[in-house]
N, CA and C atoms as a LAMMPS dump frame, in Angstrom:
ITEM: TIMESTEP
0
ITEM: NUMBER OF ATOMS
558
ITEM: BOX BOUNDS ff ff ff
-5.0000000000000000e+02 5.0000000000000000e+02
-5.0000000000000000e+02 5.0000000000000000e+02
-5.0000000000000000e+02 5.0000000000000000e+02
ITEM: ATOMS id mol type element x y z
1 1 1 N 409.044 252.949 416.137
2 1 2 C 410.181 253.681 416.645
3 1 3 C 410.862 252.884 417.755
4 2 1 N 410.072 251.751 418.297
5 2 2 C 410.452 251.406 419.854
6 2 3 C 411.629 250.679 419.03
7 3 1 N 410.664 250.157 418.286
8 3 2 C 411.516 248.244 417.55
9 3 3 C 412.819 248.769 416.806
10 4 1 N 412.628 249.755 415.648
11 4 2 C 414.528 250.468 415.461
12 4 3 C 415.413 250.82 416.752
13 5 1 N 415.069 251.644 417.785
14 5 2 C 415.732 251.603 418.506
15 5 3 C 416.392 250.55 419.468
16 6 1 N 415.477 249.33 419.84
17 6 2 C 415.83 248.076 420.625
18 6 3 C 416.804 247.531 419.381
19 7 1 N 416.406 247.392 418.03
20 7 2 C 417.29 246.84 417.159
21 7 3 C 418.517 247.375 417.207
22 8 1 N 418.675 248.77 416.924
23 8 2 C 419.961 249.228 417.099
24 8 3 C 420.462 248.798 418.66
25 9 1 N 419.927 248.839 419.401
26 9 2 C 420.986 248.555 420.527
27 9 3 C 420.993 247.092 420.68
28 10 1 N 420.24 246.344 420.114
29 10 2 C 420.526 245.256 420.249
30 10 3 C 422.052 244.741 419.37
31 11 1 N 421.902 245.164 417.927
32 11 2 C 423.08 245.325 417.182
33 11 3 C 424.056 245.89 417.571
34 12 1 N 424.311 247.118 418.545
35 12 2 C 424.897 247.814 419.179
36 12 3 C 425.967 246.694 420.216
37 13 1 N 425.045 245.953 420.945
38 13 2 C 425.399 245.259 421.534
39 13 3 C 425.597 243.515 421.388
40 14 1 N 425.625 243.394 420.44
41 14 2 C 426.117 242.013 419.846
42 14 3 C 427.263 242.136 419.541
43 15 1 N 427.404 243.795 418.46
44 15 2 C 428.582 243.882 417.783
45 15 3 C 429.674 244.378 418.524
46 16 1 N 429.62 245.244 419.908
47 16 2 C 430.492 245.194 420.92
48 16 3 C 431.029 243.648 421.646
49 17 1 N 429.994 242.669 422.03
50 17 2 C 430.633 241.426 422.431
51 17 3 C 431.551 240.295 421.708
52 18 1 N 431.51 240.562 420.182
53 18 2 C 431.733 240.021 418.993
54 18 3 C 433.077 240.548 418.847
55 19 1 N 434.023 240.016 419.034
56 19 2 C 435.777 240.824 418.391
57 19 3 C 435.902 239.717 417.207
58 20 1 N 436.333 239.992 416.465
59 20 2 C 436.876 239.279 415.554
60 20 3 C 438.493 238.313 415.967
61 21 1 N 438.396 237.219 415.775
62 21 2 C 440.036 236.543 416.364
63 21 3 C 441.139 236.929 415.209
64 22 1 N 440.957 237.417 414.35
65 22 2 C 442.188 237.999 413.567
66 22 3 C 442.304 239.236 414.07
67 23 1 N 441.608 239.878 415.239
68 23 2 C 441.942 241.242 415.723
69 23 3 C 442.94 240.956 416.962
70 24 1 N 442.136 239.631 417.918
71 24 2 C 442.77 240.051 418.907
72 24 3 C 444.102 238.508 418.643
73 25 1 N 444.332 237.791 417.998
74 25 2 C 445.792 237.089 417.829
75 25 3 C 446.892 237.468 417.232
76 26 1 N 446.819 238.347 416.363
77 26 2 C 447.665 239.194 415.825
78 26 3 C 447.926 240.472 416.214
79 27 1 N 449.584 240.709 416.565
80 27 2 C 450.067 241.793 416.711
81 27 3 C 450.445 242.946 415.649
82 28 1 N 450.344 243.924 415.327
83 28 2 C 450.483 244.412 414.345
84 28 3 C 452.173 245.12 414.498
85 29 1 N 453.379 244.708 414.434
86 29 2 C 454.479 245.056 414.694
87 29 3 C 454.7 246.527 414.378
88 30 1 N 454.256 247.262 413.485
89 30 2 C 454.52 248.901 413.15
90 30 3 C 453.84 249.437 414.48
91 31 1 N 453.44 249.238 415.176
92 31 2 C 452.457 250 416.065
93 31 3 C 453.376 249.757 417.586
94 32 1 N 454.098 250.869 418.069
95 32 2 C 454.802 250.321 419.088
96 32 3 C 453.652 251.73 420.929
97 33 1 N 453.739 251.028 421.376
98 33 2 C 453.594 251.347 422.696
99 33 3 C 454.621 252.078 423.223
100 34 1 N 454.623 253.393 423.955
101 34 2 C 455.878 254.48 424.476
102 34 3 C 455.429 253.944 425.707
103 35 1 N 456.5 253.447 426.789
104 35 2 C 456 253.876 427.991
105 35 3 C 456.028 255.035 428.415
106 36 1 N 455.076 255.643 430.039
107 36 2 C 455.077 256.7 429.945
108 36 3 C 455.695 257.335 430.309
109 37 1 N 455.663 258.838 430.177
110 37 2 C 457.288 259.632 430.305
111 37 3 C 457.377 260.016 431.76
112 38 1 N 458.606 260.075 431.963
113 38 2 C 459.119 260.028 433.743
114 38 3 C 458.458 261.559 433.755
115 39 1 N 458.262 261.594 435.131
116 39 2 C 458.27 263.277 435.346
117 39 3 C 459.273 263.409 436.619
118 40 1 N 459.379 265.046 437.023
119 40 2 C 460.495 265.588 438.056
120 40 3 C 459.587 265.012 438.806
121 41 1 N 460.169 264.603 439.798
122 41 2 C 459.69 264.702 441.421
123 41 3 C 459.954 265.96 442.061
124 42 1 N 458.773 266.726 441.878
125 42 2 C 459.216 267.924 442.634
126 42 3 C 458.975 267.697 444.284
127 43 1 N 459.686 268.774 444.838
128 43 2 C 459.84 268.504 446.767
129 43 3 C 459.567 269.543 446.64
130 44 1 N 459.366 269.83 448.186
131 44 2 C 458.398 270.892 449.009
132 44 3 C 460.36 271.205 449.459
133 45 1 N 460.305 272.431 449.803
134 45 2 C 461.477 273.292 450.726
135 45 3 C 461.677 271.999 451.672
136 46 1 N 460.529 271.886 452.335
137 46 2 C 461.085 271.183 454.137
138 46 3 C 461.08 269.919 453.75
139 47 1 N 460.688 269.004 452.551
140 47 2 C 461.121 267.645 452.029
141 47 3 C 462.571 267.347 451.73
142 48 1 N 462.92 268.589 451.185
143 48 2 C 464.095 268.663 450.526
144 48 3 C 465.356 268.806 451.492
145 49 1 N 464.81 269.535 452.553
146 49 2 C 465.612 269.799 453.59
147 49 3 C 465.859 268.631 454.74
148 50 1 N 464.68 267.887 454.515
149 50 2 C 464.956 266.799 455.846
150 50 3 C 465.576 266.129 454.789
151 51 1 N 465.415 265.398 453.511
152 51 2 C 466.03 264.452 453.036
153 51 3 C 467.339 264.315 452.786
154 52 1 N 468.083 265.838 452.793
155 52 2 C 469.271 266.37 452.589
156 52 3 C 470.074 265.989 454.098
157 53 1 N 469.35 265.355 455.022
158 53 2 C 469.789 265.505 456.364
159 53 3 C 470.736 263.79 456.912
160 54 1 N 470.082 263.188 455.697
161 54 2 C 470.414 261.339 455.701
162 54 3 C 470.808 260.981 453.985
163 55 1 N 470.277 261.941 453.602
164 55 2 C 471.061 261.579 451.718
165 55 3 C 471.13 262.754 451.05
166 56 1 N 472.563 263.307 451.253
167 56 2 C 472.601 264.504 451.096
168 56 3 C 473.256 264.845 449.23
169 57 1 N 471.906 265.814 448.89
170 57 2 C 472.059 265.777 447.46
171 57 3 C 471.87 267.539 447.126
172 58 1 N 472.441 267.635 445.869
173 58 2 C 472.497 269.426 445.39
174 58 3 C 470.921 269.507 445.324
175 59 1 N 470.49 270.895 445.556
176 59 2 C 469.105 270.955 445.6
177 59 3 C 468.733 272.189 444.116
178 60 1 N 467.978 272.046 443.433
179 60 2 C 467.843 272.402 442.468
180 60 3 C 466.356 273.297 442.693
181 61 1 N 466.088 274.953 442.656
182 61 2 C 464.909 275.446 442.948
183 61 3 C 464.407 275.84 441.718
184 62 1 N 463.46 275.748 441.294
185 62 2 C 462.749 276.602 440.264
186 62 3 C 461.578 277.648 441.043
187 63 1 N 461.768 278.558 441.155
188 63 2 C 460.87 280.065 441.445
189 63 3 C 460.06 280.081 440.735
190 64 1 N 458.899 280.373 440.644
191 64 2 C 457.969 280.725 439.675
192 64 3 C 456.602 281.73 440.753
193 65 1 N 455.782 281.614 439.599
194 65 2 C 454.37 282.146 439.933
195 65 3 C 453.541 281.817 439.602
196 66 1 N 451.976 281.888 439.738
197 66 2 C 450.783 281.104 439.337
198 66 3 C 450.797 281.767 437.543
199 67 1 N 451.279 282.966 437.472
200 67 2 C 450.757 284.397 436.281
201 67 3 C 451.442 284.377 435.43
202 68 1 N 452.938 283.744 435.471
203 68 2 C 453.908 283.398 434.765
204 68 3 C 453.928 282.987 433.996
205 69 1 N 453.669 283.374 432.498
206 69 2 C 453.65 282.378 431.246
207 69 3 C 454.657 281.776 430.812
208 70 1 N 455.978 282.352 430.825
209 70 2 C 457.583 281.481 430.493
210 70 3 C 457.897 280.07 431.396
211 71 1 N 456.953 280.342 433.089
212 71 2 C 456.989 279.639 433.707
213 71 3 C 456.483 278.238 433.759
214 72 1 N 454.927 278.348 433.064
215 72 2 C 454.09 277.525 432.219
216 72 3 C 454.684 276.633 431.258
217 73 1 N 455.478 277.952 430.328
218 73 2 C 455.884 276.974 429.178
219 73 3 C 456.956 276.355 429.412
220 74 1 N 458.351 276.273 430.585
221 74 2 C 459.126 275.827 430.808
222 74 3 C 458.491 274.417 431.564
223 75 1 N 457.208 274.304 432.281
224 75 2 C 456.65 273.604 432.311
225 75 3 C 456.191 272.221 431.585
226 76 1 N 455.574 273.092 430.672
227 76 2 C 455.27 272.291 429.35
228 76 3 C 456.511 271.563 428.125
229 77 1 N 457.632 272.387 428.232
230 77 2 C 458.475 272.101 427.479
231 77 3 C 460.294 271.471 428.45
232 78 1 N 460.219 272.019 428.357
233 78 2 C 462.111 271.895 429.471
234 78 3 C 461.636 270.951 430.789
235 79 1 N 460.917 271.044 431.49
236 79 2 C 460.702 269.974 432.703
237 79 3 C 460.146 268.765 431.662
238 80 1 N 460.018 268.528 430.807
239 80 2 C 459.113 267.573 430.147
240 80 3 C 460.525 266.547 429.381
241 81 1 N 461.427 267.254 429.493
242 81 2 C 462.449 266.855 428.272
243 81 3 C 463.084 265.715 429.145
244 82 1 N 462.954 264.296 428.661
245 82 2 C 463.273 262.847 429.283
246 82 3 C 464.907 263.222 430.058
247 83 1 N 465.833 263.736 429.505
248 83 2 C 466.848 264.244 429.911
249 83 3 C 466.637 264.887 430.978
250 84 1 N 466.426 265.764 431.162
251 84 2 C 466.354 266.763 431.991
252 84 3 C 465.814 266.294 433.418
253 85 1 N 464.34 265.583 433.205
254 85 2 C 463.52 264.823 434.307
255 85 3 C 464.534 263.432 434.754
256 86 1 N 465.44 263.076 434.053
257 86 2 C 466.078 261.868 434.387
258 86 3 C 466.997 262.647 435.473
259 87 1 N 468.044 263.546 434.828
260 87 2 C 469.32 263.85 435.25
261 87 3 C 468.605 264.549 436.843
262 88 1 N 467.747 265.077 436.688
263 88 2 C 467.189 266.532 438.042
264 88 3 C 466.704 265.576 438.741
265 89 1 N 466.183 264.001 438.269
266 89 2 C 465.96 263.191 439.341
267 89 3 C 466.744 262.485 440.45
268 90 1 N 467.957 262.065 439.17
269 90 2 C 469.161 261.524 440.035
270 90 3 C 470.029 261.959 440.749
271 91 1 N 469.979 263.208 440.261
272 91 2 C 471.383 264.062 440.811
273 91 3 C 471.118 265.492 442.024
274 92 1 N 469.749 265.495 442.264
275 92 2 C 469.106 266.663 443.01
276 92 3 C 467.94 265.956 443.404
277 93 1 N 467.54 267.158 444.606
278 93 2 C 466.2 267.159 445.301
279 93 3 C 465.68 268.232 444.607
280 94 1 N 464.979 268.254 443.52
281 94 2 C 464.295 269.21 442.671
282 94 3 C 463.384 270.297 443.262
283 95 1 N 462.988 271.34 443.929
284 95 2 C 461.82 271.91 444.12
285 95 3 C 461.46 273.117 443.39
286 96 1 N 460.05 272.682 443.612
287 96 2 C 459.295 273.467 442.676
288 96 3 C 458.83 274.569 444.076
289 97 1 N 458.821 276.337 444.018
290 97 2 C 458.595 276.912 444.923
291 97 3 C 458.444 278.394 444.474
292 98 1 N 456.796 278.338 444.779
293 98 2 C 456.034 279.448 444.397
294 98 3 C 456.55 280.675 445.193
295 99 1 N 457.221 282.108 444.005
296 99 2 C 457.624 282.649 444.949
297 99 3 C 456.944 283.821 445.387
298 100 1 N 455.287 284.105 445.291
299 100 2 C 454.339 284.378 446.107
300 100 3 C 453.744 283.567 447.057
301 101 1 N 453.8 282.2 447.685
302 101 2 C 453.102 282.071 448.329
303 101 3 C 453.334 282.265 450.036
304 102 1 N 452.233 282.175 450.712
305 102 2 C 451.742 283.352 451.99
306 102 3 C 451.999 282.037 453.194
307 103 1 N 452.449 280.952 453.063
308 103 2 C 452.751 280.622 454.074
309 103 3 C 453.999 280.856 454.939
310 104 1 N 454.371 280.586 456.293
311 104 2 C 455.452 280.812 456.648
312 104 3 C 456.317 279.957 456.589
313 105 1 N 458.152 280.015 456.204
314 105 2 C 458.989 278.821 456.315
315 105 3 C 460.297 279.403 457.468
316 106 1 N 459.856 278.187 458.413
317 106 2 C 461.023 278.15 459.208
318 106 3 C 462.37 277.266 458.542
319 107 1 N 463.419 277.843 458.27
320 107 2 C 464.691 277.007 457.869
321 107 3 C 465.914 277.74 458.668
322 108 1 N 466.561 277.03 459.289
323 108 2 C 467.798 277.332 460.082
324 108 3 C 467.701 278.333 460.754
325 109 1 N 466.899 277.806 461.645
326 109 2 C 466.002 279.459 463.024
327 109 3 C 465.5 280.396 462.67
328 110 1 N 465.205 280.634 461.518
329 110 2 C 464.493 282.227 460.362
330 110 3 C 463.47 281.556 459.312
331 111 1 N 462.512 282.625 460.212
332 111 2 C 461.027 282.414 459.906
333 111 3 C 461.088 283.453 458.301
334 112 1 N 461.048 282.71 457.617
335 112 2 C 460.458 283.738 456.342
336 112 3 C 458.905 283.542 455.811
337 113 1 N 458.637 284.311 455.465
338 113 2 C 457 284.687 455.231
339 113 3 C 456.945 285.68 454.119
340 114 1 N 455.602 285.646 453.84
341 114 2 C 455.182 286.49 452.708
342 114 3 C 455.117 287.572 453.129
343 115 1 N 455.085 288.745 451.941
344 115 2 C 455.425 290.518 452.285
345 115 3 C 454.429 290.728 451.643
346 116 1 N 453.401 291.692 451.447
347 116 2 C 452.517 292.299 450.291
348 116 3 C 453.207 293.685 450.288
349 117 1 N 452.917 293.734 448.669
350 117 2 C 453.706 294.445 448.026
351 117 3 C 453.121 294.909 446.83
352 118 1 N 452.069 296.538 446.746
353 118 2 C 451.565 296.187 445.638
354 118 3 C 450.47 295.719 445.502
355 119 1 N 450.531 294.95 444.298
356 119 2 C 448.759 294.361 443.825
357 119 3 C 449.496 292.662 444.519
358 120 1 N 450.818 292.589 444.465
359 120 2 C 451.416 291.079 444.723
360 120 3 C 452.33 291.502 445.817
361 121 1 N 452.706 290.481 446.438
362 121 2 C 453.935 290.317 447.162
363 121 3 C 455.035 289.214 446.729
364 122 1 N 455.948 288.971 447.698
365 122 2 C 456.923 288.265 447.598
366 122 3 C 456.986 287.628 448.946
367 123 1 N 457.536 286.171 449.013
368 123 2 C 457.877 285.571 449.904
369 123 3 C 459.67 285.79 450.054
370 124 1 N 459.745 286.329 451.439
371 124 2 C 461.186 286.5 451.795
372 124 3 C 462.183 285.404 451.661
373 125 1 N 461.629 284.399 451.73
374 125 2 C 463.104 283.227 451.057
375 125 3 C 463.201 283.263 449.835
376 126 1 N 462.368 283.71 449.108
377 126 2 C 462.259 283.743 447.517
378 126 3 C 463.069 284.881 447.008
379 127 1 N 463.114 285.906 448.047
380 127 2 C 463.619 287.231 448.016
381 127 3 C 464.902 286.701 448.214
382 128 1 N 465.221 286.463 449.368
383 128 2 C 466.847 285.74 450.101
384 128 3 C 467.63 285.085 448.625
385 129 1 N 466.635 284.381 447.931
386 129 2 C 467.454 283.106 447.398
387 129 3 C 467.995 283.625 446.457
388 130 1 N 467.373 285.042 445.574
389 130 2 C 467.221 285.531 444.071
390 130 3 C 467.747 286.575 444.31
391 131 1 N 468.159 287.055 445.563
392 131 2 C 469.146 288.352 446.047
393 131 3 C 468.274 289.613 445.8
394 132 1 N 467.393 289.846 445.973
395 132 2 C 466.177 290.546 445.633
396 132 3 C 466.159 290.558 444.137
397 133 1 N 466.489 289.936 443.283
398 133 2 C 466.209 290.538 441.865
399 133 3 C 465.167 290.033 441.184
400 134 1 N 464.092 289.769 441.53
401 134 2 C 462.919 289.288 441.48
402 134 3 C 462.533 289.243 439.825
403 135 1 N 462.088 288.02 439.215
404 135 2 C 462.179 287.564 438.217
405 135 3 C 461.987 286.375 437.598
406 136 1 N 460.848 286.262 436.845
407 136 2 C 460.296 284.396 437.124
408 136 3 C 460.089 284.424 435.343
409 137 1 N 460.69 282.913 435.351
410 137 2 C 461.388 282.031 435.969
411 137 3 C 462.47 281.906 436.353
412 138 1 N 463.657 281.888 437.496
413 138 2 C 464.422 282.284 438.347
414 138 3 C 464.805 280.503 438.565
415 139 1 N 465.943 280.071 438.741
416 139 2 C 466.45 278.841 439.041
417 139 3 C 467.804 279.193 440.29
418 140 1 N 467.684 278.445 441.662
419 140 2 C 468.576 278.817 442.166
420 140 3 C 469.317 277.122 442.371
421 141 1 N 470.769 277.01 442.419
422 141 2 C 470.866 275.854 442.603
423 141 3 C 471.842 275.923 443.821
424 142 1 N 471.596 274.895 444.703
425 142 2 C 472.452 275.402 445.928
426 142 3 C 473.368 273.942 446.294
427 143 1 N 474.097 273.693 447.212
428 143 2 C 475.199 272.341 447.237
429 143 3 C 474.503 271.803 448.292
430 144 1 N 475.125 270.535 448.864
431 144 2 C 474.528 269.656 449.69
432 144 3 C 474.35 269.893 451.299
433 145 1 N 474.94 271.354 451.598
434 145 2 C 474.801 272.46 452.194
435 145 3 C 473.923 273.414 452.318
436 146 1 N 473.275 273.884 451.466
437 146 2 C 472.049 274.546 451.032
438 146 3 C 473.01 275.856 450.589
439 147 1 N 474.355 275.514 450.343
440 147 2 C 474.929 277.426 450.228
441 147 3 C 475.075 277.436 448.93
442 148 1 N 474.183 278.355 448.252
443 148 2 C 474.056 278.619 446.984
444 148 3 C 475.385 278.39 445.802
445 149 1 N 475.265 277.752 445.112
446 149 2 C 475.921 277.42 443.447
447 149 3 C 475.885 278.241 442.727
448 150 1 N 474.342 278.989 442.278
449 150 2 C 474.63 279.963 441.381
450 150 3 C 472.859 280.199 441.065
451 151 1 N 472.888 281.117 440.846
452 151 2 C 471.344 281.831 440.235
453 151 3 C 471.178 281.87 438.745
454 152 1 N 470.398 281.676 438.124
455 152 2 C 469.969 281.604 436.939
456 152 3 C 468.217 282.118 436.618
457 153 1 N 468.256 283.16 435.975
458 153 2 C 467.024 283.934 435.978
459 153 3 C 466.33 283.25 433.83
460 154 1 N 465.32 283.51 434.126
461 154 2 C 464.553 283.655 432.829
462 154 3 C 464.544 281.679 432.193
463 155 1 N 463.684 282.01 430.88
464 155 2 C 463.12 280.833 430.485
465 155 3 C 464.562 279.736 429.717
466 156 1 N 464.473 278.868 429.852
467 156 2 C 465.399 278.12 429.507
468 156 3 C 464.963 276.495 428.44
469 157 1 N 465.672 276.317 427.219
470 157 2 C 465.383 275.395 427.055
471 157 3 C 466.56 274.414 427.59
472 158 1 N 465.932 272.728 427.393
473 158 2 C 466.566 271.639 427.811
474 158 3 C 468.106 271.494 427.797
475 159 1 N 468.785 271.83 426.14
476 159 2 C 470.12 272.578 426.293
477 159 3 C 470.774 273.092 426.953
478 160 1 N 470.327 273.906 427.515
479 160 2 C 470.717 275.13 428.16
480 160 3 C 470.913 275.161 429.247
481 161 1 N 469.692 274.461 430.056
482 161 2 C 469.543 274.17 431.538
483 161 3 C 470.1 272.504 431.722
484 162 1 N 470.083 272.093 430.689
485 162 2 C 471.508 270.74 431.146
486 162 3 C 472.516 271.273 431.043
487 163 1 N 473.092 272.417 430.298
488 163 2 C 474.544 272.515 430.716
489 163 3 C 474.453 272.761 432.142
490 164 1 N 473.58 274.246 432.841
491 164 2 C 473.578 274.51 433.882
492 164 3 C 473.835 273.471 434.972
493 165 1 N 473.051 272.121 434.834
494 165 2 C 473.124 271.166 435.951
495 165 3 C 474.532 270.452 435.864
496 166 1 N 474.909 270.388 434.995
497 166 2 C 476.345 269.521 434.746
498 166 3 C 477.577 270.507 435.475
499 167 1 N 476.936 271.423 435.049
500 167 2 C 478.235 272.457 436.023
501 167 3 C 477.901 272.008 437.259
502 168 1 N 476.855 272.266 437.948
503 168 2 C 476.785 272.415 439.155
504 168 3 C 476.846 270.742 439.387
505 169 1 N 476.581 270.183 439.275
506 169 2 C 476.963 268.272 439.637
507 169 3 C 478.08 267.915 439.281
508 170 1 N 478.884 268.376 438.583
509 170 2 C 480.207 268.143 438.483
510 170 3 C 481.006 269.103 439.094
511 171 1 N 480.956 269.77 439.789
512 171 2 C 481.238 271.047 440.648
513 171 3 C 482.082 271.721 440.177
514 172 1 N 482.168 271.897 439.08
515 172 2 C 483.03 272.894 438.145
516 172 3 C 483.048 274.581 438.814
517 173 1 N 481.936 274.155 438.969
518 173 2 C 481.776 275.956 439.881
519 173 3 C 482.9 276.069 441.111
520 174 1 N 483.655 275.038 441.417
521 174 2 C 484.609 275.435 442.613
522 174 3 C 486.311 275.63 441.755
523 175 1 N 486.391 275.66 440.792
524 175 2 C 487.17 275.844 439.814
525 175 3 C 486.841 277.477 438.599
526 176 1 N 485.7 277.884 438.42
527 176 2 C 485.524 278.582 437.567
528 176 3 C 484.344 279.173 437.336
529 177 1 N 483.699 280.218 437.06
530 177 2 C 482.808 280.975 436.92
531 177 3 C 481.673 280.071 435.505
532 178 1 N 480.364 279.942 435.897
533 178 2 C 479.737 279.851 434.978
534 178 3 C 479.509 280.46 433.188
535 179 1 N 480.694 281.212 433.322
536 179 2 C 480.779 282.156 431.897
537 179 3 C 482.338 281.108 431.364
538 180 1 N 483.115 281.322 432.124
539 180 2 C 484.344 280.211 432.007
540 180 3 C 483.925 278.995 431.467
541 181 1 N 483.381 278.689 432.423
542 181 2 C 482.872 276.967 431.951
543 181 3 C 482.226 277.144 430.629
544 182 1 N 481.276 277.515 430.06
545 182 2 C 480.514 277.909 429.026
546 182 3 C 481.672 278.186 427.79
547 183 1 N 482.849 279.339 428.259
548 183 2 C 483.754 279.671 427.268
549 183 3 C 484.367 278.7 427.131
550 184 1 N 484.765 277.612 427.956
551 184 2 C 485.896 276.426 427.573
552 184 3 C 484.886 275.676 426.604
553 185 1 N 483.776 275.362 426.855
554 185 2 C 482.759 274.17 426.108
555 185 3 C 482.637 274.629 424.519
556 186 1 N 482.982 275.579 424.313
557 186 2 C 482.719 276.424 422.592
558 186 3 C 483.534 275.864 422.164
């Protein structure tokens, strides 16, 4: 039993040090390599806010929750879409911002903090931003100002939420209502 087993690993290990040179000189051209896919840079509130202070860019929020399954899958699907992660990179300070969590945020002298509420609460800037209409996944997009662009509630695919950003980066919104813009594009 000793001697099969030393054999096998001995074979084991010959045939690992052993490559064949028609494996490794030849490229096999059908076989291509993806590099890997960009992701958002998501920012924290107060990243987004100091960076806005020396390179001032539209800030793009996504609301969510830990419990949120649309939130997940917008995750998995729409933040994932090469488009989407390109354009939300270049053109915004992206944040990602849980809108239960219990820490406190000071922004422009007002302390907002978490409320319990319930089996859950809400964090009051989350409340502020979404006008209380509480609802995840929730997108708020605001100008290089922080004064809100426009609210956008529920799950979105890549479509959908690139038109959204093109409005707001091309500032169409200071010309026309997000239903306008949408009706001219048909």
């Amino acid at each position: 039993m000793t001697f099969t087993f030393l054999y096998i690993i001995t074979l084991f290990n010959t045939s690992a040090l052993t490559v064949p040179t028609e494996l490794t000189n030849d490229v096999d051209p059908t076989i291509t390599i993806e590099a890997p896919v960009e992701e958002i840079k998501w920012y924290t509130w107060a990243e987004a806010a100091e960076l806005s202070k020396t390179a001032p860019k539209k800030v793009f929020i996504d609301l969510y929750t830990d419990w949120c399954g649309w939130c997940k899958k917008m995750d998995k699907s729409t933040f994932q879409d090469p488009e989407v992660v390109k354009f939300l990179n270049e053109n915004f300070y992206p944040v990602k911002f849980n809108a239960e969590r219990k820490d406190a945020i000071t922004w422009n002298e007002t302390t907002f903090e978490y409320i319990k509420s319930g089996r859950r609460g809400v964090h009051q800037l989350a409340y502020a931003l979404l006008d209380g209409r509480m609802g995840y996944p929730a997108f708020v997009t605001l100008d290089e100002t922080f004064a809100r662009i426009m609210i956008s509630p529920g799950y979105k695919k890549a479509p959908q939420l690139m038109k959204e950003l093109v409005f707001a980066k091309d500032e169409k919104y200071m010309d026309m209502s997000f239903d306008d813009y949408m009706a001219k594009a048909e």
